[in-house]
ROLUMPA-805640 format. One line per field, with one value per atom (N, C-alpha, C): residue number from 1; atom name; x, z, y. Coordinates in nm, 3 decimals. Atoms other than C-alpha are relative to their C-alpha. Layout:
BEGIN
nr <- (NUM,...)
atom <- (CA,...)
u <- (X,...)
w <- (Z,...)
v <- (Y,...)
//
This chain:
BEGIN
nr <- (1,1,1,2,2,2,3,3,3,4,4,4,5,5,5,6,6,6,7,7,7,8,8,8,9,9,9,10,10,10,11,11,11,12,12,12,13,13,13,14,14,14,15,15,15,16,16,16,17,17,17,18,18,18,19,19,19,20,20,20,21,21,21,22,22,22,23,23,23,24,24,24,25,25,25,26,26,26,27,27,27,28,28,28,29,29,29,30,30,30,31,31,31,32,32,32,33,33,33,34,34,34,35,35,35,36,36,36,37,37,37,38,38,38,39,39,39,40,40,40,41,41,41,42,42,42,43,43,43,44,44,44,45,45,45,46,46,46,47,47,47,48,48,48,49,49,49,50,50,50,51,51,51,52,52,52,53,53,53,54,54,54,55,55,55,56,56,56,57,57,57,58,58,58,59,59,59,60,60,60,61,61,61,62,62,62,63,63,63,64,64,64,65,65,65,66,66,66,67,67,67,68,68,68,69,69,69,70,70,70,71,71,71,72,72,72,73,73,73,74,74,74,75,75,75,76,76,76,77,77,77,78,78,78,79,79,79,80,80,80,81,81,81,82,82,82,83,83,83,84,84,84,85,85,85,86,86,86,87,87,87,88,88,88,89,89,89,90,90,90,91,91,91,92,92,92,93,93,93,94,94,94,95,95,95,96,96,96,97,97,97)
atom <- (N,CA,C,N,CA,C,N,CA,C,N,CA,C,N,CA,C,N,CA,C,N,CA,C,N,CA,C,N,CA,C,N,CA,C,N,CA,C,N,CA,C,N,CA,C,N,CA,C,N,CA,C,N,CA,C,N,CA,C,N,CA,C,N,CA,C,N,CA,C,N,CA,C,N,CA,C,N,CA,C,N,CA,C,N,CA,C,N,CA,C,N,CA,C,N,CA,C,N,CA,C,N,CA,C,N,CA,C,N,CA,C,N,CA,C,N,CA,C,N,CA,C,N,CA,C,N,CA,C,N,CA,C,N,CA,C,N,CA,C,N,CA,C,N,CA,C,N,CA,C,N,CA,C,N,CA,C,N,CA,C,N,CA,C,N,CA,C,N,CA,C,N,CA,C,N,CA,C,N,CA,C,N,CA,C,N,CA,C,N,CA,C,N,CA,C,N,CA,C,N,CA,C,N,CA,C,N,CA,C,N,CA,C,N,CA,C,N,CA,C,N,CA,C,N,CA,C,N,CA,C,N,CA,C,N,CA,C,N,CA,C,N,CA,C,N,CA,C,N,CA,C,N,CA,C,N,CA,C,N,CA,C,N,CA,C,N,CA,C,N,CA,C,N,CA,C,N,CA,C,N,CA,C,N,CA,C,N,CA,C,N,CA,C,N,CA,C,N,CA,C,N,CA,C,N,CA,C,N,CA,C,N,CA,C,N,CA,C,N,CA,C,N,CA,C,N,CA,C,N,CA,C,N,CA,C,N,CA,C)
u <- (0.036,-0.160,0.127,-0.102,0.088,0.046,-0.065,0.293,-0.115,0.105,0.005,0.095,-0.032,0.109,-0.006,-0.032,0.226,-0.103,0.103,-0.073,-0.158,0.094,-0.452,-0.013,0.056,-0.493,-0.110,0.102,-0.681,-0.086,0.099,-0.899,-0.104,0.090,-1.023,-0.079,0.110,-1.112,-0.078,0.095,-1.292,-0.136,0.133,-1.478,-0.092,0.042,-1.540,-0.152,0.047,-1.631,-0.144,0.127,-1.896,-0.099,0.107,-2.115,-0.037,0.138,-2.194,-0.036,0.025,-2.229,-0.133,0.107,-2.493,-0.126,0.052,-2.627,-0.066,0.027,-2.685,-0.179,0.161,-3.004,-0.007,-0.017,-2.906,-0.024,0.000,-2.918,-0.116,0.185,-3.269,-0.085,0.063,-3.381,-0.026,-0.003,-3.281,-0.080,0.121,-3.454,-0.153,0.182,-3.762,-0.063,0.031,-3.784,-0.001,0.023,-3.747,-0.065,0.118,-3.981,0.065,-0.089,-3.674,-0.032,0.022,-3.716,0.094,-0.080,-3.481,0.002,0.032,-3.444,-0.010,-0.006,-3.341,-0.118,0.097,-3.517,-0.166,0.129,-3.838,-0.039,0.063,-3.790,0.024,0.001,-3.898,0.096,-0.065,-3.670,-0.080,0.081,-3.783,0.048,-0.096,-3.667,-0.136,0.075,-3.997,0.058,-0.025,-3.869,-0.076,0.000,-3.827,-0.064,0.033,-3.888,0.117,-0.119,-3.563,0.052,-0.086,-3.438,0.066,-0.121,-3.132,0.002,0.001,-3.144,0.130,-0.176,-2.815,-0.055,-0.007,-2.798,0.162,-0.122,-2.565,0.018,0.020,-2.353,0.064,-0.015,-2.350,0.117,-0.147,-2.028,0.093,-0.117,-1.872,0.063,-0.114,-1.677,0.150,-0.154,-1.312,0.065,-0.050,-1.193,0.153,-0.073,-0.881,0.041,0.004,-0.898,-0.059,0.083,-1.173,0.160,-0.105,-0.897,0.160,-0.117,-0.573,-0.029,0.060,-0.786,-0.020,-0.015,-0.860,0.130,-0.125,-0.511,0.083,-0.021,-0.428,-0.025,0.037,-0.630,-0.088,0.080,-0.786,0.102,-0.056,-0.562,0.181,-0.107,-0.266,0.165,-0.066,0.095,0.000,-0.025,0.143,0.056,-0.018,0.367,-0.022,0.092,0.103,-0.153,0.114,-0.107,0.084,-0.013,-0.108,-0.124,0.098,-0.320,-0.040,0.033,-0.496,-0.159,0.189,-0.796,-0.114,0.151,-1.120,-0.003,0.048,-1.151,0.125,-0.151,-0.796,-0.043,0.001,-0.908,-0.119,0.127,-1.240,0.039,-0.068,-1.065,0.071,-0.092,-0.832,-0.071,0.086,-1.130,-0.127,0.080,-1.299,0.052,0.004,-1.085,-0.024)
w <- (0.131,5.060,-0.079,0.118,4.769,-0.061,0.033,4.618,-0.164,0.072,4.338,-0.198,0.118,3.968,-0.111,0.079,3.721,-0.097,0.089,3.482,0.078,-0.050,3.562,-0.047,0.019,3.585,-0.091,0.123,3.253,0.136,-0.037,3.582,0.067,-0.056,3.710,-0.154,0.140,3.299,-0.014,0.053,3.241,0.125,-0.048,3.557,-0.007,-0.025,3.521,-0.157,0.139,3.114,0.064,-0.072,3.301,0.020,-0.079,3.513,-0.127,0.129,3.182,-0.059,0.085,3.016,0.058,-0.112,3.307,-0.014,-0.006,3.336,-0.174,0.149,2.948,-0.032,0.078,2.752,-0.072,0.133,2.476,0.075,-0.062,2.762,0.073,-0.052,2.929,-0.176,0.107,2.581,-0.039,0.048,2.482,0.154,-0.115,2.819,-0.061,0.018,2.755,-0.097,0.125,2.389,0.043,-0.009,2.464,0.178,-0.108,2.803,0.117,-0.083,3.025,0.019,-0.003,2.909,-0.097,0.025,2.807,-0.156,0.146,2.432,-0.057,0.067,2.414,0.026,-0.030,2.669,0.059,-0.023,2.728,0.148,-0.170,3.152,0.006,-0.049,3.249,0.145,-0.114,3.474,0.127,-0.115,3.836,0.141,-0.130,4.164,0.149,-0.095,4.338,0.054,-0.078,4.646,-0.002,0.027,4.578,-0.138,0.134,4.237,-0.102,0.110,4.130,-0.120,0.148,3.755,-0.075,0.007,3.726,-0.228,0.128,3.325,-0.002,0.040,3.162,-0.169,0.152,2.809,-0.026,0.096,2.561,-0.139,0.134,2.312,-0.103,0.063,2.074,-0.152,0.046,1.893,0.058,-0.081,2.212,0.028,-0.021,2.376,0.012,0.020,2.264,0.086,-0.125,2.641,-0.032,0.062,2.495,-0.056,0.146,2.203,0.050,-0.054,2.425,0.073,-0.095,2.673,-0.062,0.070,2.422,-0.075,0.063,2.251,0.119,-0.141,2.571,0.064,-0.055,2.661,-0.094,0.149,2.288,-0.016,0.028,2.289,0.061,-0.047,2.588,0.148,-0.065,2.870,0.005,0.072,2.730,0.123,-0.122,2.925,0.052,-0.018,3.092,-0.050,0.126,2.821,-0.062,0.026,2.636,-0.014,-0.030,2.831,0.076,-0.070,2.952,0.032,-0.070,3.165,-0.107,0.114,2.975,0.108,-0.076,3.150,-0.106,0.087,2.979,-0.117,0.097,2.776,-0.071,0.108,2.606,-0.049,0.031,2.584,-0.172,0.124,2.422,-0.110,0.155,2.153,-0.055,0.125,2.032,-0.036,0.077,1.993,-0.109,0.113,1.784,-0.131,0.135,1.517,-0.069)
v <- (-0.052,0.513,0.026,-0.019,0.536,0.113,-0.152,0.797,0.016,-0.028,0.949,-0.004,0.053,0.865,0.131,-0.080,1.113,0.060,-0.028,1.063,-0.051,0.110,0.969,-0.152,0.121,0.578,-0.047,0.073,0.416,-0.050,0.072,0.226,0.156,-0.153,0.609,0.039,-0.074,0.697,-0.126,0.077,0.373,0.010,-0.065,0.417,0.148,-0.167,0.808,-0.065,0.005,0.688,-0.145,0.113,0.353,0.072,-0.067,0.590,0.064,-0.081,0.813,-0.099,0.063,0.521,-0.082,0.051,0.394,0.091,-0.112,0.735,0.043,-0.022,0.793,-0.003,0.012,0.881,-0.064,0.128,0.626,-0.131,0.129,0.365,-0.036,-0.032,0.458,-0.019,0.018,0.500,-0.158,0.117,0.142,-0.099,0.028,0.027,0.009,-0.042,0.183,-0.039,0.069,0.076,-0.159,0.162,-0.303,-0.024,-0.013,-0.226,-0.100,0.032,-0.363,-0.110,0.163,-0.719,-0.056,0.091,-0.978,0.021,0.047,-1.017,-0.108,0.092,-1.323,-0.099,0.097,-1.499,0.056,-0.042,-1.253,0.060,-0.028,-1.202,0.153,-0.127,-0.892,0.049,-0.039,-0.691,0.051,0.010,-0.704,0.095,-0.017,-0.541,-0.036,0.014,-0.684,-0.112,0.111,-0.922,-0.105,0.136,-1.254,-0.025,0.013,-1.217,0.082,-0.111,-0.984,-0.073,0.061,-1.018,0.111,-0.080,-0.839,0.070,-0.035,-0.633,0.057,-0.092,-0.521,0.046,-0.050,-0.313,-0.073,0.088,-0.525,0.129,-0.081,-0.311,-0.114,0.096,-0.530,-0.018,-0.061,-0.402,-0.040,-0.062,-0.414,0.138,-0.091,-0.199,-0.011,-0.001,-0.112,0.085,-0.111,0.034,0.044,-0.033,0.033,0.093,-0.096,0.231,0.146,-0.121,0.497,0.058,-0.077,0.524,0.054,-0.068,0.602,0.115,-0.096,0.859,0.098,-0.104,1.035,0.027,0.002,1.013,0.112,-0.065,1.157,0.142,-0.132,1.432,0.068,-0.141,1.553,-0.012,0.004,1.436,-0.042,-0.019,1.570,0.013,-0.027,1.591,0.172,-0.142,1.952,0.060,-0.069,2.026,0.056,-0.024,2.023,0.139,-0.060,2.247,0.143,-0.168,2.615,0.056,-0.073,2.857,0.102,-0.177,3.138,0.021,-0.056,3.367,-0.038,0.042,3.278,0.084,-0.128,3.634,-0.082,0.079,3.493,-0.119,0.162,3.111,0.051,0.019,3.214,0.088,-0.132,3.512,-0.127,0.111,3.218,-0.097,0.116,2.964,0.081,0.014,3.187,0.041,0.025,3.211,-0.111)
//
């Protein structure tokens, strides 16, 4: 195993950022609305044996993993510099001004 890397690895945030993106109510939703069938070509998604037909949600934008992951880098996984300890009663008095 390798000596552990200063910052987290862009391939740990794109997978962490995948699974919500798997997991999502925007992505069941869009399932359920097109009744987990093809758009283009109409096959219903299957998982009955010998009949499986694999469904994927298309964002049809794309995704800019890129751009997600320098923004998270930017401004939430900041260097330790950056960052300091505070007890909760302190964190939450300075977020509500």
């Amino acid at each position: 195993m390798g000596k552990k890397l200063p910052h987290t690895p862009r391939s740990r945030i794109k997978a962490a950022l995948r699974q919500l993106s798997l997991r999502s109510r925007e992505r069941a939703a869009t399932v359920k609305r097109d009744d987990n069938t093809c758009v283009v070509c109409g096959k219903k998604g299957s998982v009955a044996k010998g009949k499986e037909v694999k469904t994927t949600v298309h964002h049809k934008r794309g995704i800019r993993w890129d751009k997600i992951i320098e923004f998270i880098y930017a401004e939430l996984l900041v260097p330790p510099e950056e960052q300091e300890v505070q007890c909760k009663q302190c964190h939450d008095e300075l977020h509500k001004k």
